[in-house]
N, C-alpha and C positions, 0 to 999 in steps of 0.2 A: 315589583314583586320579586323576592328571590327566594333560595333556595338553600342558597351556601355553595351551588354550585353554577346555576343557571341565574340569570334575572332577565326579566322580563319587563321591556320600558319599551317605550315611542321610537318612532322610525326619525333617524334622520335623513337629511338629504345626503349628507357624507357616508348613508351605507350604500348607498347607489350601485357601487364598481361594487361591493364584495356580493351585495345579493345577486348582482348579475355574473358574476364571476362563478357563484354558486348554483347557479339553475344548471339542471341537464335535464335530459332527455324523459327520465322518470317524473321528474317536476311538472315540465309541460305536458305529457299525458294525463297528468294526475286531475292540473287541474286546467284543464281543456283549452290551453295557450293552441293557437293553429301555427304560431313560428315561433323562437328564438326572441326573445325582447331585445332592442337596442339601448343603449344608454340611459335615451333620453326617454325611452317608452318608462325604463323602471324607474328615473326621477321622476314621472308621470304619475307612476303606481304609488309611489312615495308619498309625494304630495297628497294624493287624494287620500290616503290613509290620517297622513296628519291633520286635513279639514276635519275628516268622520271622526277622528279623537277630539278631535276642538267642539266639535258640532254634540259630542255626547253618542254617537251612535248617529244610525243603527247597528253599524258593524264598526268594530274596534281593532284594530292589528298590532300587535307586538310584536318587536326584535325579540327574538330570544340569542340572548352574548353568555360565554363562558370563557373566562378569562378577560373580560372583555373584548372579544374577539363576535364579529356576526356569526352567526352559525345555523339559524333559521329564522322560521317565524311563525308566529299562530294568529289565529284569530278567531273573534266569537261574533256573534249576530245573534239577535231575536228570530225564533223559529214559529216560536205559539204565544199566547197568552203569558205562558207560564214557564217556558223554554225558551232556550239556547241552544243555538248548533256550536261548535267548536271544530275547527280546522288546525292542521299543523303540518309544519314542512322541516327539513333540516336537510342542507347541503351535503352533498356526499361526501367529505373530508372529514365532514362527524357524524355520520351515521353510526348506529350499532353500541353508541357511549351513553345511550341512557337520557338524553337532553331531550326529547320528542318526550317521551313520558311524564319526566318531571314539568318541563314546562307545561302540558296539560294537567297533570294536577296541580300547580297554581293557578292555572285558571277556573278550576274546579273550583279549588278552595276561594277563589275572589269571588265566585257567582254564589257560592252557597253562603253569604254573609247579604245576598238578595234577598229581601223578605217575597217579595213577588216570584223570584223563579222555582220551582219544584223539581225541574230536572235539567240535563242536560243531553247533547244529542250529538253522533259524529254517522256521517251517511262515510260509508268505506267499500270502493269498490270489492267485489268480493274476489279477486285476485290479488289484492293489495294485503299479501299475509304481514307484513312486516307493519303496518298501520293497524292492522286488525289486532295483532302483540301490542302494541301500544296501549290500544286504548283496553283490551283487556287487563294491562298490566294496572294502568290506573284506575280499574274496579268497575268499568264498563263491562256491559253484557250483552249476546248479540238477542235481539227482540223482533227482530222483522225485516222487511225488506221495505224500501222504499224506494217509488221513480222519480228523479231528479230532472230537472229541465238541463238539457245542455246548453251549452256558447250555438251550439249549430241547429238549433230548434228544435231537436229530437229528445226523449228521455232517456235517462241512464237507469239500469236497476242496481241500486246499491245495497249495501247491507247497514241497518240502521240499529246501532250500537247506542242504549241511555246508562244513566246513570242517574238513579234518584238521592234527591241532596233529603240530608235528615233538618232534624231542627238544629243541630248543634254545625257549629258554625266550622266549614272541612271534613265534614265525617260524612261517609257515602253509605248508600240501601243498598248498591249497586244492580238497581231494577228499576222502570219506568214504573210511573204507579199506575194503578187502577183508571179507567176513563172514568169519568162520574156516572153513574145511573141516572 
């Protein structure tokens, strides 16, 4: 999937050294790393990512490259029946260029050509103002709070941002919908 600016494909093994090159310290709090990954941990991470794209799911991880160059990565997972959660990261040397946004809205636009999913979902710390811009930029709105299970067994309370997909295929409600009666 691209953009004209961003594209969005499968992890290889050769982005190993750059996504590890690219994590700090924002990264691993974010999303509840306890250290620093070694080499072989993110060819690890790597891998398992390419099985779950082989495998169809449940969760799907994209490189997101611009210029062809690594520069983050997103990802999506079934959340509901009818929902998706969507994750995204982008290394600090391109932060602030607009690529977290857009690659979430092509993954927007690939889920809403789902005839099953209705919406989509991003849990955001609520200190994470710069993730919270994001997904507001791509038509997300904030709807509630929800508690997360952490890595360390405890819940996190984040801020749970949806975005309802219409019937036309890329075009957002930007609201979760109604629960049924």
């Amino acid at each position: 999937m691209t953009d004209d600016v961003v594209l969005l494909d499968g992890h290889v093994l050769a982005d190993a050294e750059a996504h590890l090159a690219g994590e700090d310290a924002e990264m691993l709090r974010r999303f509840e790393a306890p250290h620093a990954a070694t080499l072989d941990q993110t060819r690890a991470a790597i891998e398992r990512w390419i099985a779950a794209r082989a495998a169809g799911g449940p969760m799907i991880a994209y490189a997101v490259r611009a210029a062809g160059e690594l520069v983050g990565g997103c990802e999506l997972r079934l959340a509901g029946p009818d929902s998706i959660n969507v994750s995204y990261w982008v290394f600090p040397a391109f932060r602030g260029q607009g690529y977290a946004r857009r690659a979430l809205t092509l993954l927007c636009q690939a889920v809403a050509g789902l005839d099953d999913v209705s919406w989509v979902e991003v849990h955001i710390d609520p200190d994470n103002l710069a993730s919270r811009r994001v997904a507001e930029a791509a038509g997300f709105v904030e709807t509630g709070v929800v508690r997360d299970p952490t890595a360390s067994g405890e819940t996190a309370r984040r801020l749970l941002y949806t975005l309802a997909l219409t019937p036309e295929v890329g075009r957002y409600a930007g609201q979760r919908p109604a629960p049924p009666s």
